[in-house]
C-alpha positions in Angstrom: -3.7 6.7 14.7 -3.7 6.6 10.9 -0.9 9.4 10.8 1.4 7.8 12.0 1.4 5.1 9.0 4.6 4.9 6.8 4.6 3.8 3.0 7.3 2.2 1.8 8.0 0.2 -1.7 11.1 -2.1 -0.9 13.2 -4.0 -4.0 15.1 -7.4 -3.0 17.3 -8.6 -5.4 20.0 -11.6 -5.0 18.4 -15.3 -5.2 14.8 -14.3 -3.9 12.8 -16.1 -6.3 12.3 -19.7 -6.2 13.1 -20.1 -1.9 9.8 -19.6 -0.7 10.6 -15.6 0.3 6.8 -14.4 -0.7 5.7 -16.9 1.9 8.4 -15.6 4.3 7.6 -11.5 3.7 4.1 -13.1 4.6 4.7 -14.4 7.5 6.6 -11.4 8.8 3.9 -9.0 7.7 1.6 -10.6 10.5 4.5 -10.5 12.9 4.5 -6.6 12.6 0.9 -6.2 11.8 2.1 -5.0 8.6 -0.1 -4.4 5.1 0.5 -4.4 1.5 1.6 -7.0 -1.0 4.8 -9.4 -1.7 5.4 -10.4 -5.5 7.9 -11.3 -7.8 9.0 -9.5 -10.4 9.9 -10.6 -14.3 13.9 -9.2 -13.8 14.3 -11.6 -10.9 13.4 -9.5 -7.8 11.1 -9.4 -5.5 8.8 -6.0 -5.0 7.4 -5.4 -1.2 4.7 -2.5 -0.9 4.4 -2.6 3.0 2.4 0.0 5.1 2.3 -0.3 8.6 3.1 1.9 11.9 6.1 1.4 14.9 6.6 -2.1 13.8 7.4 -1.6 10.4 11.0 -0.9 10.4 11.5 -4.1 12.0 9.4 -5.8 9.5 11.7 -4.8 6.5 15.0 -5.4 8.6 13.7 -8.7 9.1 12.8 -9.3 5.4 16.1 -8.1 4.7 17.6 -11.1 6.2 15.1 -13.6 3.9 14.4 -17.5 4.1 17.2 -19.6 4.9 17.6 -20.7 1.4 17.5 -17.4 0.2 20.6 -14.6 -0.6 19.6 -11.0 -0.7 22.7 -9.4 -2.6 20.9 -6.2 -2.5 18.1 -4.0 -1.3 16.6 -0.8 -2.1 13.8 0.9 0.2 11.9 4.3 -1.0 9.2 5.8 1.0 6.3 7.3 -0.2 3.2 8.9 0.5 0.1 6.9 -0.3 -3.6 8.0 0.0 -4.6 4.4 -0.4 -4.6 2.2 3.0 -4.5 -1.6 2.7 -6.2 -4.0 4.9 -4.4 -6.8 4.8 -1.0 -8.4 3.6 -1.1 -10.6 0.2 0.9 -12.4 -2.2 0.5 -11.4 -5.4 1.1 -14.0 -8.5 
C-alpha cells in the first residue's frame, strides 16, 4: 500500500493569495484523500507539500485551476522522496 505513495512539493504563483486558495487546496485534498500542508509564502506564492496515492494527480490538476477569484499564472511541481508520511491535510499560517 504505502509504496505506492508519491511526494510532491507544488509552487503556485499568479494572484493566489488573498482569494481563499488555502481553503480551496483544502477542500480538494479531502476530495483525493490527499495529505500534506497548503501555505502562503512571503514572495506571493503559495507552497503545496501533497502526498497521496492514484488520486493525487488529479488533486494537483485540480489545484492548478484554483478558486474562482483566483489566477494561477504559473506552476511548478517537483517530486520527491520523503521518509516522513502525513496524516492529514492542513493549512499552515
Amino acid at each position: 500500500m504505502t509504496e505506492n505513495i508519491k511526494t510532491y512539493k507544488v509552487m503556485l504563483s499568479g494572484r493566489v493569495q488573498g482569494v481563499g486558495f488555502r481553503f480551496y487546496v483544502e477542500s480538494i485534498a479531502g476530495k483525493y484523500d490527499v495529505k500534506g500542508y497548503v501555505r502562503n509564502i512571503v514572495n506571493g506564492k503559495v507552497e503545496v507539500v501533497c502526498q497521496g496515492e492514484d488520486g493525487i494527480d488529479h488533486f494537483i490538476e485540480e489545484i492548478k485551476k484554483g478558486p474562482s477569484f483566483s489566477v494561477v499564472t504559473d506552476t511548478k511541481i517537483e517530486e520527491f522522496e520523503s521518509s516522513k508520511r502525513y496524516s492529514v491535510f492542513e493549512i499552515r499560517y
